[in-house]
C-alpha positions as CSV (number, residue, x, y, z in Angstrom):
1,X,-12.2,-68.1,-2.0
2,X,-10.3,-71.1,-4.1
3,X,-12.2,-74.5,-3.9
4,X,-10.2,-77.8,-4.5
5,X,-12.1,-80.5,-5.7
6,X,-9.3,-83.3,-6.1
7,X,-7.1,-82.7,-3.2
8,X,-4.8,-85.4,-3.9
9,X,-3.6,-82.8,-6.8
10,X,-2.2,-80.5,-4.5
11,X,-0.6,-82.7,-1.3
12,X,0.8,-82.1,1.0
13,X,-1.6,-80.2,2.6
14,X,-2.7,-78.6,5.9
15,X,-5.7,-78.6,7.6
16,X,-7.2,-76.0,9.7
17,X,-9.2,-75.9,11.9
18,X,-11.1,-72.5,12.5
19,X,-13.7,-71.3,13.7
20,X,-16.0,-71.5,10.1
21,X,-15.2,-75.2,9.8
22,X,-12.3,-77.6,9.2
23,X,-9.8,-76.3,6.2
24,X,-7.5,-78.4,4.1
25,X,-5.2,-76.2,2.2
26,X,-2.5,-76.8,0.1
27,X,1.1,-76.4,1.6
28,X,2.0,-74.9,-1.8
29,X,-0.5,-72.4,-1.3
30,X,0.6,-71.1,2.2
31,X,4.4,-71.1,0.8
32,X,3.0,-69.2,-2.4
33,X,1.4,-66.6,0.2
34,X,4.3,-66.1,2.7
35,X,6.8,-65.2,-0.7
36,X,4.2,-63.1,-2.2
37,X,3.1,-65.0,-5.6
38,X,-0.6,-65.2,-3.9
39,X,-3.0,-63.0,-2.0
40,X,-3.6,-63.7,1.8
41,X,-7.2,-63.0,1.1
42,X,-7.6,-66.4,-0.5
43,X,-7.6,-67.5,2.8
44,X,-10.2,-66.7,5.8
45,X,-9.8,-64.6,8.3
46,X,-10.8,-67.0,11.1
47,X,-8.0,-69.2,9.4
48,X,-5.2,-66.7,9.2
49,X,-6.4,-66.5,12.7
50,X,-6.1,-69.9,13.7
51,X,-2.7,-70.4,11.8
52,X,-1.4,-67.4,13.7
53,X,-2.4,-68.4,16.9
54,X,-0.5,-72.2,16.4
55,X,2.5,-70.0,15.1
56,X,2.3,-67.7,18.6
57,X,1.9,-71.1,20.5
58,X,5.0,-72.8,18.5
59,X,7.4,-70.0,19.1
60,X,6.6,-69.3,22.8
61,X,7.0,-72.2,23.9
C-alpha cells in the first residue's frame, strides 16, 4: 500500500470513497496505473471497485 503524508505534493487528486474508508489518491497515480508505469495492486480492491462502478455509471448513462 503507498501512504502520502503531504498531499499537497501530489494534487490533483481523487478521493474515493470505498467500502474500507475514504481514499485520496493522486491523479498521477491512477494515470501512472492505466499506461502501465505502476501496479494496480497499489490500490485496494474495494477501491478499484468503487472506481469501476462510477466508471459503469458514467458510461451508461
Amino acid at each position: 500500500m503507498l501512504i502520502i503524508k503531504e498531499l499537497d505534493d501530489y494534487r490533483p487528486h481523487l478521493m474515493v470513497v470505498a467500502s474500507d474508508g475514504v481514499h485520496l489518491i493522486p491523479q498521477a497515480l491512477i494515470e501512472n496505473i492505466i499506461a502501465g508505469r505502476k501496479e494496480s495492486m497499489l490500490l485496494t480492491e474495494p477501491v478499484i471497485r468503487r472506481v469501476l462502478e462510477e466508471w459503469l455509471e458514467k458510461v451508461i448513462q
